[in-house]
C-alpha positions in Angstrom: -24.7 -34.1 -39.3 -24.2 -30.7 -40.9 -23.5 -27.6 -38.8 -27.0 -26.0 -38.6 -26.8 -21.9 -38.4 -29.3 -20.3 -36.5 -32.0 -17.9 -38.5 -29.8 -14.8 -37.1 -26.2 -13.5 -36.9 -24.1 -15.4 -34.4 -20.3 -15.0 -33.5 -18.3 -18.3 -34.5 -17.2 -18.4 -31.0 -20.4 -18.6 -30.0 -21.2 -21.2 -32.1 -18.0 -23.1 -31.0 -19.0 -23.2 -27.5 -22.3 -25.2 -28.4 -20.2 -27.5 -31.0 -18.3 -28.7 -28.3 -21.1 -29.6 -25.9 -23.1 -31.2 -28.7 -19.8 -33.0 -29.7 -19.4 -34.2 -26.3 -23.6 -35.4 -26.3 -25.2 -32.2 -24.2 -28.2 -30.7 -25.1 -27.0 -26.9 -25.5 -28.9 -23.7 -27.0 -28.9 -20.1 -26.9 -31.1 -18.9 -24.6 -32.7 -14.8 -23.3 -32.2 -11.3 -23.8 -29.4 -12.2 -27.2 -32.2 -14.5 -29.3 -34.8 -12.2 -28.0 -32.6 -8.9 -29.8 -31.4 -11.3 -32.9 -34.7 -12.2 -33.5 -35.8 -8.8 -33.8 -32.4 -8.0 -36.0 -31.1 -5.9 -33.4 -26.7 -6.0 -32.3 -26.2 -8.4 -29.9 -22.3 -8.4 -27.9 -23.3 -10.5 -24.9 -24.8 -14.3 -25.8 -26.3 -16.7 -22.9 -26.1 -20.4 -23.4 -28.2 -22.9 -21.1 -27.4 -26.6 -21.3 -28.0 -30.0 -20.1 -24.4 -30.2 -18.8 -23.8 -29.8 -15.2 -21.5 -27.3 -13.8 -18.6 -29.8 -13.0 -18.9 -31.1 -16.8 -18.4 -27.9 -18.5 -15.5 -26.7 -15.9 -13.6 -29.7 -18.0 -15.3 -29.3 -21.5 -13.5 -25.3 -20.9 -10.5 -25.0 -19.3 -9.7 -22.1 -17.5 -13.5 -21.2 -16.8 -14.9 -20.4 -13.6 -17.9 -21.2 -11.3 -18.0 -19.3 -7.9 -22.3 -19.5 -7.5 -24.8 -21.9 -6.3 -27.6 -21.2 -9.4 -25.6 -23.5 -12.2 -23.6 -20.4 -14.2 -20.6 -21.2 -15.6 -18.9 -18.0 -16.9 -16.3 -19.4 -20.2 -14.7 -17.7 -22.8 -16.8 -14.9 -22.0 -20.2 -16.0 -21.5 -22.4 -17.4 -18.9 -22.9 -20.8 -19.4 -25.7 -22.2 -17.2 -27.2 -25.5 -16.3 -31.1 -26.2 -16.9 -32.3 -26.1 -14.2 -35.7 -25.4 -12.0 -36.0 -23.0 -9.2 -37.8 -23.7 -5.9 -39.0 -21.0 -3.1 -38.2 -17.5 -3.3 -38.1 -16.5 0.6 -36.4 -13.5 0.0 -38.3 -12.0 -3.5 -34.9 -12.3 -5.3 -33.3 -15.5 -5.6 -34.9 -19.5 -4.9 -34.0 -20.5 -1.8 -32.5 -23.8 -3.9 -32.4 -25.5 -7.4 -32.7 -28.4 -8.9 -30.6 -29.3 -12.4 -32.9 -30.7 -14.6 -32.5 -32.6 -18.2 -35.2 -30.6 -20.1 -34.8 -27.2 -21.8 -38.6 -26.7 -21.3 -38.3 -26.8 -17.9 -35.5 -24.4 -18.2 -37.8 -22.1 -20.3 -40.8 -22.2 -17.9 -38.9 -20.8 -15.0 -37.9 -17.3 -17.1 -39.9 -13.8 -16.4 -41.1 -13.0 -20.0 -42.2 -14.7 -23.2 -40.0 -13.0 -25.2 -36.9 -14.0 -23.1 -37.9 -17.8 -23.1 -36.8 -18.1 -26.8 -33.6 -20.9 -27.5 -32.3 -21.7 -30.5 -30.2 -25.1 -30.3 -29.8 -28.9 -29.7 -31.3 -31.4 -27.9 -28.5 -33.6 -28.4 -25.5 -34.4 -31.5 -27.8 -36.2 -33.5 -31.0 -34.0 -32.9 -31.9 -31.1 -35.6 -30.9 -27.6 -34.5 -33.8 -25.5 -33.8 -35.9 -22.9 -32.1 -38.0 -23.6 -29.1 -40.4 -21.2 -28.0 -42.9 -23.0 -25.7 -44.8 -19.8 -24.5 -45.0 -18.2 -28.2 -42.6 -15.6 -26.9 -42.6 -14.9 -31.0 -45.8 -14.3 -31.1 -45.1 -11.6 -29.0 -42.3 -10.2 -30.7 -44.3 -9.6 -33.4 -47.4 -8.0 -31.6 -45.0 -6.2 -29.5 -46.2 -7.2 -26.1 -44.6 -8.1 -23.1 -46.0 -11.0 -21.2 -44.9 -12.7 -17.9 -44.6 -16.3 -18.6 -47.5 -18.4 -16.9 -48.8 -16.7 -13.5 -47.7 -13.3 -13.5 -48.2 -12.3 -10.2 -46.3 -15.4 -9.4 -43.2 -14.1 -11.7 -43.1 -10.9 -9.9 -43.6 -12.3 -6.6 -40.4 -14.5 -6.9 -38.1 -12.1 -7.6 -38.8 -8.5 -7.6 -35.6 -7.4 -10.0 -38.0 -9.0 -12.5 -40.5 -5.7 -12.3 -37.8 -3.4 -13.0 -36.4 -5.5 -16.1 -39.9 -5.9 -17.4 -40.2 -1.8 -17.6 -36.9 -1.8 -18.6 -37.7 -4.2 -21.8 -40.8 -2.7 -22.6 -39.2 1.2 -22.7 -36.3 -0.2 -24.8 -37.8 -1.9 -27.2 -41.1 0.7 -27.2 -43.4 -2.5 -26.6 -47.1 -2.3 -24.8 -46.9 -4.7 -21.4 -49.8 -7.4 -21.7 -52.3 -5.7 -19.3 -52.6 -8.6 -16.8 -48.7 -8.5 -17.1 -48.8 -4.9 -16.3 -51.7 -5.0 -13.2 -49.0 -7.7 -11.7 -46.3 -4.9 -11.9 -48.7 -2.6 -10.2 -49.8 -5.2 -7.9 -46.5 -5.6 -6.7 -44.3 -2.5 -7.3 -44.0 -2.4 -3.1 -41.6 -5.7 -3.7 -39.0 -3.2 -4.9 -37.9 -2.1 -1.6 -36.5 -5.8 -1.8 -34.0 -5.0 -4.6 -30.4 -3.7 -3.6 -29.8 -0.6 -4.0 -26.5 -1.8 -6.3 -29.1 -3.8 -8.8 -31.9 -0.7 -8.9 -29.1 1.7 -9.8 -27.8 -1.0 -12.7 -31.1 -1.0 -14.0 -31.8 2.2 -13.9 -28.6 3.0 -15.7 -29.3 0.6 -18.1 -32.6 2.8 -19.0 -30.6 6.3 -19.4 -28.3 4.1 -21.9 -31.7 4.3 -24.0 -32.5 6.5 -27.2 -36.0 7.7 -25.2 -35.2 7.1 -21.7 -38.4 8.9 -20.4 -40.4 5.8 -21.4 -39.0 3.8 -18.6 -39.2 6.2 -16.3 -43.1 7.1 -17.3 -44.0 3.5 -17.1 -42.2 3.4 -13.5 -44.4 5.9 -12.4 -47.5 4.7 -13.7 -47.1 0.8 -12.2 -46.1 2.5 -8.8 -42.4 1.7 -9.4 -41.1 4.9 -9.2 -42.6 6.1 -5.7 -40.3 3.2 -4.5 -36.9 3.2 -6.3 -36.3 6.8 -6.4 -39.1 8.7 -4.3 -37.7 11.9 -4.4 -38.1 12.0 -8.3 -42.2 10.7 -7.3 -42.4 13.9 -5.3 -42.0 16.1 -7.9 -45.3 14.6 -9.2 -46.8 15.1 -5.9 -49.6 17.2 -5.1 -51.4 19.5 -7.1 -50.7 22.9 -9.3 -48.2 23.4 -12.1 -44.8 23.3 -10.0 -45.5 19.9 -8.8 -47.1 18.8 -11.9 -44.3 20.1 -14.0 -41.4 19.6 -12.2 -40.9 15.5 -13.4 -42.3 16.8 -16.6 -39.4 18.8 -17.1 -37.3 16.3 -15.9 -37.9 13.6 -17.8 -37.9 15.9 -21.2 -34.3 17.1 -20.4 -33.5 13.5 -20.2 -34.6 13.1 -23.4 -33.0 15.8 -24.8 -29.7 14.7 -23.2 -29.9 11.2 -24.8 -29.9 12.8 -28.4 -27.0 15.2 -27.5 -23.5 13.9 -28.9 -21.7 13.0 -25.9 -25.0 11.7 -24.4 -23.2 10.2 -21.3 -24.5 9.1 -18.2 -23.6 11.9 -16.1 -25.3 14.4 -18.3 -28.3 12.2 -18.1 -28.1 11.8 -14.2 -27.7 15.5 -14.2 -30.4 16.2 -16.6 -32.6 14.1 -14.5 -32.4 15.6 -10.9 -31.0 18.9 -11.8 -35.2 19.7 -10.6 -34.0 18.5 -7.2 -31.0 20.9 -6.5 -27.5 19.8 -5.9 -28.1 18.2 -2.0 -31.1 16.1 -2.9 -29.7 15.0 -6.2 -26.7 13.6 -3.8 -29.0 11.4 -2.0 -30.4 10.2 -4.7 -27.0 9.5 -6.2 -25.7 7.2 -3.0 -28.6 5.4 -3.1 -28.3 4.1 -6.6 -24.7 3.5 -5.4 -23.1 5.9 -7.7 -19.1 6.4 -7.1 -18.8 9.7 -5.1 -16.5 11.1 -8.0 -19.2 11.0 -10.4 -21.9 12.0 -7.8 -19.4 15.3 -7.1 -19.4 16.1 -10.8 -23.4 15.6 -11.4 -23.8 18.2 -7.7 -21.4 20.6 -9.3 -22.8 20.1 -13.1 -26.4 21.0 -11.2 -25.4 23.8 -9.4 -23.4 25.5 -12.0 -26.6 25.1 -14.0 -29.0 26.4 -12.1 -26.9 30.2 -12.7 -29.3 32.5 -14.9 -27.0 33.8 -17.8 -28.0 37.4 -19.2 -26.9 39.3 -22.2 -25.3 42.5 -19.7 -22.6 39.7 -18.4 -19.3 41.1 -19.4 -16.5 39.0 -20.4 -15.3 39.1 -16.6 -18.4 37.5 -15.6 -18.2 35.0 -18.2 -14.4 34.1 -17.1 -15.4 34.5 -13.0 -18.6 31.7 -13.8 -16.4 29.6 -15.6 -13.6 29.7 -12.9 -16.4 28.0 -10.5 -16.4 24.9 -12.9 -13.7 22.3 -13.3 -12.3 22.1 -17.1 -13.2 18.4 -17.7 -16.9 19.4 -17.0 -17.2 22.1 -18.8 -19.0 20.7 -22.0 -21.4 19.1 -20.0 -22.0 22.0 -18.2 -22.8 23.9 -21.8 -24.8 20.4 -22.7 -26.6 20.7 -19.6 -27.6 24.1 -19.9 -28.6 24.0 -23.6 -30.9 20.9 -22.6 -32.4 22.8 -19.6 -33.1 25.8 -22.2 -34.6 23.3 -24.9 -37.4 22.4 -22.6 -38.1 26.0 -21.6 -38.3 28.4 -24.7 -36.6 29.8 -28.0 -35.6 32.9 -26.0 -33.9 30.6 -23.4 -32.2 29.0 -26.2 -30.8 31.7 -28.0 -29.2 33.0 -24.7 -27.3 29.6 -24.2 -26.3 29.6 -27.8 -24.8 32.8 -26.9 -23.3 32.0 -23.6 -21.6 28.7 -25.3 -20.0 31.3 -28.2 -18.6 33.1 -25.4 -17.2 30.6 -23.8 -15.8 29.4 -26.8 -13.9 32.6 -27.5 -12.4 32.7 -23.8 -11.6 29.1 -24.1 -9.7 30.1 -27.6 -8.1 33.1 -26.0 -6.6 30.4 -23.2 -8.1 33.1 -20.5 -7.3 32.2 -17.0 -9.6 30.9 -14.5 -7.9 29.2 -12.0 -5.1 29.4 -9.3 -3.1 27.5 -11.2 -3.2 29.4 -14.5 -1.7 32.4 -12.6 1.6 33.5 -13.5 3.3 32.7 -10.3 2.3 30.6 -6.9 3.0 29.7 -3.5 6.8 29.5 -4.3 7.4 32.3 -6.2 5.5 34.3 -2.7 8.1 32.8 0.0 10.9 32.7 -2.5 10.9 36.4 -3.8 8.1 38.4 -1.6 10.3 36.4 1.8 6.2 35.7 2.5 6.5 32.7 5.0 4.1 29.9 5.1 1.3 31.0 6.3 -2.7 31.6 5.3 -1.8 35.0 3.8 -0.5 32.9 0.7 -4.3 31.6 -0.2 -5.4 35.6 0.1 -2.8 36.8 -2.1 -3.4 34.4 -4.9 -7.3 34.5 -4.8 -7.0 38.1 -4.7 -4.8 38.2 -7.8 -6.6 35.4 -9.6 -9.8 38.1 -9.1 -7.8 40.4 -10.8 -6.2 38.5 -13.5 -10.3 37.4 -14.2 -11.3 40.8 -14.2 -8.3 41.4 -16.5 -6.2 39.2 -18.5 -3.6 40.9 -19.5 -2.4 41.4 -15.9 -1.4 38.0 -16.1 2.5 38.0 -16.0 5.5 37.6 -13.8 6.3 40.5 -12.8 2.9 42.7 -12.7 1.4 40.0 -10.6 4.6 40.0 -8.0 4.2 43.7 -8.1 0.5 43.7 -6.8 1.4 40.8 -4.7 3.4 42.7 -3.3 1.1 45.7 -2.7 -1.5 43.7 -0.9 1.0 41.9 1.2 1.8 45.4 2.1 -2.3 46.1 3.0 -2.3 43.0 4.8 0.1 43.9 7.1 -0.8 47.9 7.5 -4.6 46.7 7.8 -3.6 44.6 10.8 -4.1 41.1 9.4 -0.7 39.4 10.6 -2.0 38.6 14.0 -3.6 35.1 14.4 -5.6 35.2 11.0 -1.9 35.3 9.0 0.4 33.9 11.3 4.2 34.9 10.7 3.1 38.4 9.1 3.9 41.5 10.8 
C-alpha cells in the first residue's frame, strides 16, 4: 500500500516512526495536543504517538529508547511513544492507581480529558487505510471553538485534577469558550488543585505566561475558583471591596499583558509583571511555591523592588547613576521593561517619565559611568598594597565611600585621585576613633 500523508504537516521522522510499527503489523497513530494544533494549522515541534504495541515491543522496534514508568510511554527518537491503554481508579486525583494495555485506539481515545485532544490520525494495521479518528467529534469542536471534557466531566476532573489546569490552559491559548457543563465541572472541582504538585502547577502556569494574552488564563482561573487555590495570594488582591482590592489583580494581569507584547517578553519579566502588586517578600513566596530556582526568584524580588522607586524629572544624573548602582547590569533592561509596562497601565504622564528615565540611562550607559565597586579605579589590593591598610573592615568603608563619590562624580574616577581620598578618609577613620573593634588593625 501507498504511504498515506496525513491532511497536515508532519516531520518525516515522524512519519518514520509509524512506518516502522505499521511495517512490523501495530496499529500506530498520532494522537493529542500535535493533531489538535495541526488541525487548526498551527507549529507543532513535539508529536505523540499511541499504539497497539506494548512497551517491551517497541524497546526492540527502537533501539536505544527508554522506558522508566509504569503508564506504557515509551520515550524514542524523541517522542513519547505510548501503549493503548485504559486507566482504572484514580485514588490520589492524579494518576490510576493501574492500567490495562488494550488493542483498541478507541479505548485509548475515551480515556483523554478533552474532545479536542482525542483526535488520531493513523493505522489500524499495514494493510488498513490511514485515517482520522475522532470518536467524540473533537472536530466539531475545533471548529465551534469549544472545549468539552470527553464523556462525564465531573468524572474527568475528578480523576486527575492537572486536568483543570490544562483545560484553562487550552482554552486561554487557543481563545476558545469552555462548554458550560465542562466549565461548572472546573468550578465544581477547582478544590482538587491542592492535589497537584507544586512542580506541575508552576509548569502550567509557566506554560500560560509563554502565551500572546496570558491574562485569559489567569481570568478564567479566577472565575472557575482555580486561582484562590494555586496562587492565593494573587486571589487576595481581588479580595474584599473598594478600588485597591478591586484593582490591584486588575493591574496585575494588564502588565502581564503588556509584558507578553514587549520584545524580550521573557518569563521573568512576566513573573515580575505579575506580583510586582505583591512587593518583593510576598512575591518570594509565591515564587518557591511554583518551584522557581532561587536565582531567578532573586532577580524577579530585586526586578520588583527596584520598580517600585518613583522616578521624577528633578533627579540629577547622580541620582540616576546611585539608582542604577542598586541594580545588577544583566537586569537592567528588564528593569526599564518592567517599569515602562507598570507605567502603560497607569497614564500617558507616567509614560512619558519612563521614556525619559530609559534616555537617561541610556546616556550613562553610553558614557560607561560607574556604578559599582568593581568599576572603581582601584580595590582591596591597591588599599593594603600602597595605603599599608591591613585586612580589615575599614577596606569595605573606604571603597563604598569612594564609590559614592565617583557616583556623585565621574570624573574622580582614576588612580591616583581615588588613592588620594582614600587616603584622606583612612586618615578620618583613624582621627574619628574608628580603629578600635569596628576596624580592627587601624590605629
Amino acid at each position: 500500500m501507498a504511504n498515506e500523508r496525513p491532511p497536515f504537516d508532519v516531520d518525516g521522522e515522524v512519519i518514520a516512526v509509524l512506518e516502522r510499527l505499521w511495517r512490523n503489523g501495530h496499529g500506530a497513530y498520532l494522537v493529542g495536543g500535535g493533531v489538535r494544533d495541526a488541525l487548526l494549522g498551527l507549529h507543532v515541534s513535539d508529536w505523540d504517538i499511541a499504539t497497539a504495541a506494548r512497551p517491551e515491543r517497541i524497546l526492540r522496534l527502537f533501539p536505544g529508547s527508554t522506558y522508566e514508568n509504569r503508564f506504557g510511554t515509551v520515550l524514542a527518537r524523541g517522542m513519547e511513544i505510548t501503549t493503548f491503554r485504559r486507566d482504572h481508579r484514580y485514588a490520589d486525583h492524579r494518576r490510576p492507581d493501574s492500567v490495562t494495555f488494550s488493542e483498541d485506539v478507541y479505548e485509548d481515545l475515551a480515556r483523554r480529558d478533552l474532545t479536542i485532544n482525542a483526535i488520531a490520525w493513523g493505522r489500524r494495521g499495514p494493510e488498513a487505510p490511514a485515517r482520522l479518528v475522532d470518536p467524540a467529534d473533537g472536530q466539531g469542536d475545533l471548529g465551534a471553538q469549544l472545549v468539552r471534557a470527553v464523556g462525564d466531566p465531573s468524572r474527568r476532573f475528578d480523576e486527575d485534577a492537572l486536568r483543570l489546569l490544562r483545560a484553562v490552559r487550552i482554552a486561554a491559548r487557543l481563545d476558545f469558550t469552555i462548554e458550560p457543563v465542562t466549565r461548572a465541572a472546573i468550578a465544581a472541582h477547582a478544590g482538587d488543585v491542592e492535589y497537584v504538585s507544586e512542580e506541575r502547577i508552576g509548569s502550567e502556569l509557566r506554560r500560560m505566561l509563554d502565551m500572546d494574552t496570558p491574562s485569559r488564563a489567569f481570568t478564567l482561573m479566577r472565575e472557575t475558583g482555580i486561582l484562590a487555590v494555586a496562587i492565593p495570594a494573587l486571589e487576595a488582591l481581588a479580595d474584599g471591596d473598594g478600588l485597591a482590592s478591586e484593582g490591584g489583580l486588575a493591574r496585575s494581569l494588564a502588565r502581564l499583558d503588556a509584558a507578553a507584547a514587549t520584545p524580550q517578553g521573557d518569563q521573568r519579566l512576566a513573573l515580575s509583571a505579575l506580583l510586582g502588586e505583591l512587593g518583593p517578600d510576598e512575591a518570594r513566596v509565591v515564587l518557591d511555591r511554583l518551584r522557581v530556582s532561587s536565582r531567578t526568584s532573586d532577580a524577579i524580588c530585586t526586578l520588583i523592588a527596584s520598580a517600585s522607586a518613583d522616578y521624577a524629572a528633578t533627579w540629577t544624573d547622580a541620582d540616576v547613576r546611585r539608582y542604577l548602582g542598586g541594580v545588577p547590569p544583566e537586569l537592567l533592561d528588564d528593569l526599564l521593561a518592567l517599569r515602562r509596562v507598570r507605567a502603560q497601565v497607569q497614564d500617558e504622564a507616567a509614560l512619558t517619565l519612563e521614556d525619559e528615565l530609559g534616555e537617561r540611562v541610556r546616556a550613562q550607559r553610553d558614557a560607561d559611568s560607574p556604578l559599582t565597586l568593581s568599576e572603581l579605579a582601584i580595590d582591596g589590593r591597591d588599599l593594603r598594597e600602597t595605603l599599608g591598610v591591613p585586612e580589615s573592615p575599614a577596606i569595605g568603608m573606604i571603597l563604598e565611600r569612594l564609590l559614592a563619590d565617583v557616583i556623585e562624580d565621574p570624573a574622580l574616577n582614576t588612580r591616583m585621585t581615588l588613592l588620594t581620598r582614600a587616603n584622606l578618609i583612612l586618615d578620618e577613620l583613624v582621627q574619628g576613633g574608628r580603629g578600635g573593634a569596628d576596624t580592627p588593625g587601624i590605629g
